[in-house]
C-alpha positions as CSV (number, residue, x, y, z in Angstrom):
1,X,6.7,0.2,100.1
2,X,7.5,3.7,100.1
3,X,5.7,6.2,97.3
4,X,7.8,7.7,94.4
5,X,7.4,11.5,94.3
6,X,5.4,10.9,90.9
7,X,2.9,8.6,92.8
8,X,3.1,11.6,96.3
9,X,1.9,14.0,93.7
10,X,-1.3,12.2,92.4
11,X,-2.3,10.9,95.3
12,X,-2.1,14.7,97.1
13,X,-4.2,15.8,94.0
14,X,-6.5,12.7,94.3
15,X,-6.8,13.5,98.6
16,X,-7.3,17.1,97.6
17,X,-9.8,16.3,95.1
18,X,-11.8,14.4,96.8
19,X,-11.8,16.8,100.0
20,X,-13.3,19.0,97.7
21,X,-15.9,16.5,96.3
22,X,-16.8,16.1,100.0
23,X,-16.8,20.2,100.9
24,X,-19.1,20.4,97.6
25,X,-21.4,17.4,98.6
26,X,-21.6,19.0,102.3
27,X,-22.1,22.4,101.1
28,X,-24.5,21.1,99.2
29,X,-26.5,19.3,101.8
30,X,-26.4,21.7,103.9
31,X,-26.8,25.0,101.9
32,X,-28.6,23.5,98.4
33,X,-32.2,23.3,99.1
34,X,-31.7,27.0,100.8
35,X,-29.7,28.5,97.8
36,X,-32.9,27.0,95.5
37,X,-35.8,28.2,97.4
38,X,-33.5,32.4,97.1
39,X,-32.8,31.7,93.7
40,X,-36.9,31.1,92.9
41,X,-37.6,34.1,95.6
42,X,-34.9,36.2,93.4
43,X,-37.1,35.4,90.2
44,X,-40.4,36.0,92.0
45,X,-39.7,39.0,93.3
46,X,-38.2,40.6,89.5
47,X,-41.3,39.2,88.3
48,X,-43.4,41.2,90.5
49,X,-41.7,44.1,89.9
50,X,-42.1,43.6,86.0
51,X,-45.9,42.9,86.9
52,X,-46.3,45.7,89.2
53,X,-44.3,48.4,86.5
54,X,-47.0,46.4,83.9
55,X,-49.6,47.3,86.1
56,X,-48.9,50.9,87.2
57,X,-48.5,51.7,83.8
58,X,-51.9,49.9,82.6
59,X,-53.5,51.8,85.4
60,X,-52.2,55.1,84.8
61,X,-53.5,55.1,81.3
62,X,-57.2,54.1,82.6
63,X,-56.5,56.6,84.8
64,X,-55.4,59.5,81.8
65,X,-58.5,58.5,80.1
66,X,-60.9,58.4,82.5
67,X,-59.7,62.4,82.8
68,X,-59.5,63.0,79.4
69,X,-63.2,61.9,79.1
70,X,-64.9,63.8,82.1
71,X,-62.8,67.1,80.4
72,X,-64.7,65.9,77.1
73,X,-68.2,65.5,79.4
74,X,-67.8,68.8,81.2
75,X,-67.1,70.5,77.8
76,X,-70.1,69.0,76.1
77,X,-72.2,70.5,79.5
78,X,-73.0,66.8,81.3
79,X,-72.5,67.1,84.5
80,X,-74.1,64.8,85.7
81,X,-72.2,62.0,87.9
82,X,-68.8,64.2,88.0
83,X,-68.4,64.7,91.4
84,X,-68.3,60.6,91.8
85,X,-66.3,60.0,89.2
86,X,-63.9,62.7,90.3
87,X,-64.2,61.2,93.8
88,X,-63.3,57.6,92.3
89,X,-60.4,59.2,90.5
90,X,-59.2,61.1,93.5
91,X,-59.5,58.0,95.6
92,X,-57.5,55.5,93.3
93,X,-55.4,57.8,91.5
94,X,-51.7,58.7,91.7
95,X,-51.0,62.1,93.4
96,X,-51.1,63.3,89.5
97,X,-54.2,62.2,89.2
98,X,-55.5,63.0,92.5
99,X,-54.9,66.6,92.4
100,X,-56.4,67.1,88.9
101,X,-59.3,65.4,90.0
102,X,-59.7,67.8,93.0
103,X,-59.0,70.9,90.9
104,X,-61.6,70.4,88.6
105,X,-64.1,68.9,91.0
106,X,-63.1,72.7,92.9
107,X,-63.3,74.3,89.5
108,X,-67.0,73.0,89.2
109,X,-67.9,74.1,92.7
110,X,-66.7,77.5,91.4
111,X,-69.6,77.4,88.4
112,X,-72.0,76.2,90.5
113,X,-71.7,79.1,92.7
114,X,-70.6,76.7,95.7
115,X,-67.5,79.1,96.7
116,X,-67.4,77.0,100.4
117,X,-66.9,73.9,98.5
118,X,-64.7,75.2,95.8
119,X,-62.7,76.9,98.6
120,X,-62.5,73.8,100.4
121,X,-61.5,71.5,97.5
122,X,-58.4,73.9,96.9
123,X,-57.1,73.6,100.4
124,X,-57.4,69.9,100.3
125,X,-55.0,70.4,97.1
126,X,-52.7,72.8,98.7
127,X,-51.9,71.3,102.2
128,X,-51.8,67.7,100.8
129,X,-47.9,66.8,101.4
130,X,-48.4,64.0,98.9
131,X,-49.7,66.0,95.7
132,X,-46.5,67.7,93.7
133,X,-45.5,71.1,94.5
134,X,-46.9,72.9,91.1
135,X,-50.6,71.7,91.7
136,X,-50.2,72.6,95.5
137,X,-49.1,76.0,94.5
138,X,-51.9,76.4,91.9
139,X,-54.2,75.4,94.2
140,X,-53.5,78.0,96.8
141,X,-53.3,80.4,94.7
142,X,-56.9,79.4,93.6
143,X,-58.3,79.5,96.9
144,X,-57.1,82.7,98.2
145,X,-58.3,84.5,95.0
146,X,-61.5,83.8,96.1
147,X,-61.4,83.9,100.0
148,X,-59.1,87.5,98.8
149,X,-62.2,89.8,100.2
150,X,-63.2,87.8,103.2
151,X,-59.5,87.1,105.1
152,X,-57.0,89.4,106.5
153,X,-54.3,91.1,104.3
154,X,-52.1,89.7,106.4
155,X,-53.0,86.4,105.8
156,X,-52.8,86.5,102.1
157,X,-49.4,88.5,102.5
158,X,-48.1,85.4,104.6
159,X,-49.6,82.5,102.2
160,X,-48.4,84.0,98.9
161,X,-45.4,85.8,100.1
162,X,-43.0,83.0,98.9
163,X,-44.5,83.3,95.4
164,X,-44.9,86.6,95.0
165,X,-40.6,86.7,93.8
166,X,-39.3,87.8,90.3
167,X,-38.6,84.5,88.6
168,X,-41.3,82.6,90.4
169,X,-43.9,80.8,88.1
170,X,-46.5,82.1,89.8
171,X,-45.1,85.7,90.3
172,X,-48.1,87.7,88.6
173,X,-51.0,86.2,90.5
174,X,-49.4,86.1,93.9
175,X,-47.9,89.3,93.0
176,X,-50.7,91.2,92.1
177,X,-52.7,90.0,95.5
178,X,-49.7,90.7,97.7
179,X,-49.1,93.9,96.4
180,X,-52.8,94.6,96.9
181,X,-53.0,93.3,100.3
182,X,-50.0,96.2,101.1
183,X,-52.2,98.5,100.1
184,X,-55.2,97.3,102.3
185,X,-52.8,97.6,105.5
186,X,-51.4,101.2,104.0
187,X,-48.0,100.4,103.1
188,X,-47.7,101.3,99.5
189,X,-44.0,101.7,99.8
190,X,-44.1,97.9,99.7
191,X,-46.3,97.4,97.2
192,X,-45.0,99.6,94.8
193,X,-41.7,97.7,94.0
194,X,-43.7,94.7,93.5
195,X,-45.8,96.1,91.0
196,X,-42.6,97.9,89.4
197,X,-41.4,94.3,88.9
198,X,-43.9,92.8,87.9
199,X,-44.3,95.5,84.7
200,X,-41.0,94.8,83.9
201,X,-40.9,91.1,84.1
202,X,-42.0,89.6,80.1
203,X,-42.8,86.2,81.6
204,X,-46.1,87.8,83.0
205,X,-49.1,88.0,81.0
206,X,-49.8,91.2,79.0
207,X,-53.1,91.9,81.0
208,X,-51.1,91.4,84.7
209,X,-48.4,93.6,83.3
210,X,-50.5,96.5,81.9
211,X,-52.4,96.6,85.4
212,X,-49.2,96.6,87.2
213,X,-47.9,99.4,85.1
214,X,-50.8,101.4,85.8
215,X,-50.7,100.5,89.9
216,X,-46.3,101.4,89.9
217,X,-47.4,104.9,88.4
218,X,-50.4,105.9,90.1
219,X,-47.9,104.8,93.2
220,X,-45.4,107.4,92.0
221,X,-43.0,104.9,90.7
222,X,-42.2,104.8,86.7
223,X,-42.2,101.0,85.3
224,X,-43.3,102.0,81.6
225,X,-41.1,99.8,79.6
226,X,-40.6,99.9,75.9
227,X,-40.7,95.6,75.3
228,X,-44.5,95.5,75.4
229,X,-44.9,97.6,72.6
230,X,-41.7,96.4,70.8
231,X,-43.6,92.8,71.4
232,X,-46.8,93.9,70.2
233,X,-45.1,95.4,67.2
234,X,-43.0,92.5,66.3
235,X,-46.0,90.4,66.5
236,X,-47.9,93.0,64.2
237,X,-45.0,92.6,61.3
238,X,-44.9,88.9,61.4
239,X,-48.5,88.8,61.2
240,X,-48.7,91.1,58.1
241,X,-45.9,89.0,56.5
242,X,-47.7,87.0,54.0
């Protein structure tokens, strides 16, 4: 007997509907114990990353105060043990970490009278790709202060040139010794713009500025400016303000 229309219609949607019961049970077969095993990966690997984020974080602070108390041990004179423990920190450290551990450990050296080690300790800092830019700087900086007398001025012309610029953080110190190292090769008509600028640049400190007055002028260039003693005299009122 022929289907009415009525009865085509729910039989299509019971076929269709059962196809579908089929493609899921299929699917499922095929596809279900695989879409389990990336749905527990999924939550293993957030859960590691929660853990590892839990643990940098529980590290770093071991880390800050493992710094915070060799500053308290060198400032209460015991010295003894820092270089390991600086070593350790170094070792196991972030970059951060690393380089502050290396600067002080160089800084030390320095006391001790160890200029070799203290020299090499800052060139560990500054040609370590790894260690942020700002300690990197510091550190060269550091090191050819004190290798200044003993290298070429070419060579302290070539490391510090790119800080030795108006507006550079470190624009005073590497300023200062790349102006000086102009001198040393007899080109004072370089160095005296450099000390010019750096007279006239507030960011420096007073002491760097003063001297670089003094250099521009005994160079036959006039860099006397009137906002040190305006400074120094706006810093006298407020302190007289009761």
């Amino acid at each position: 007997m022929a289907l009415k229309p009525a009865d085509n219609e729910t039989f299509y949607r019971e076929v269709d509907e059962e196809l579908r019961r089929e493609r899921l049970s299929g699917w499922w077969q095929r596809y279900g114990i695989a879409a389990i095993v990336g749905i527990l990966v999924l939550f293993a690997v957030i859960g590691g990353a929660i853990w590892w984020n839990n643990q940098q974080r529980q590290q770093a602070g071991e880390r800050g105060e493992q710094l915070a108390q060799i500053f308290k041990d060198i400032q209460a004179g015991k010295t003894q043990g820092l270089d390991t423990r600086l070593d350790q920190l170094a070792n196991e450290g972030s970059p951060g970490y690393r380089a502050a551990a290396l600067l002080t450990k160089a800084d030390l050296a320095i006391q001790a009278g160890n200029d070799t080690a203290a020299i090499a300790g800052f060139k560990s800092v500054a040609d370590d790709g790894d260690i942020p830019e700002p300690y990197r700087n510091l550190a060269l900086i550091r090191q050819t202060a004190i290798e200044y007398d003993k290298i070429a001025p070419g060579e302290v012309i070539r490391r510090l040139q790119p800080l030795a610029q108006p507006g550079n953080p470190w624009f005073g110190s590497a300023g200062e010794m790349v102006a000086g190292a102009y001198l040393k090769q007899n080109q004072p008509q370089r160095a005296a713009p450099i000390f010019a600028a750096m007279a006239k640049d507030e960011s420096i400190p007073q002491t760097l500025r003063t001297r670089a007055i003094q250099m521009a002028g005994a160079l036959g260039v006039d860099a006397v400016t009137e906002a040190p003693a305006s400074s120094g005299a706006a810093g006298a009122a407020k302190e007289a303000t009761p």
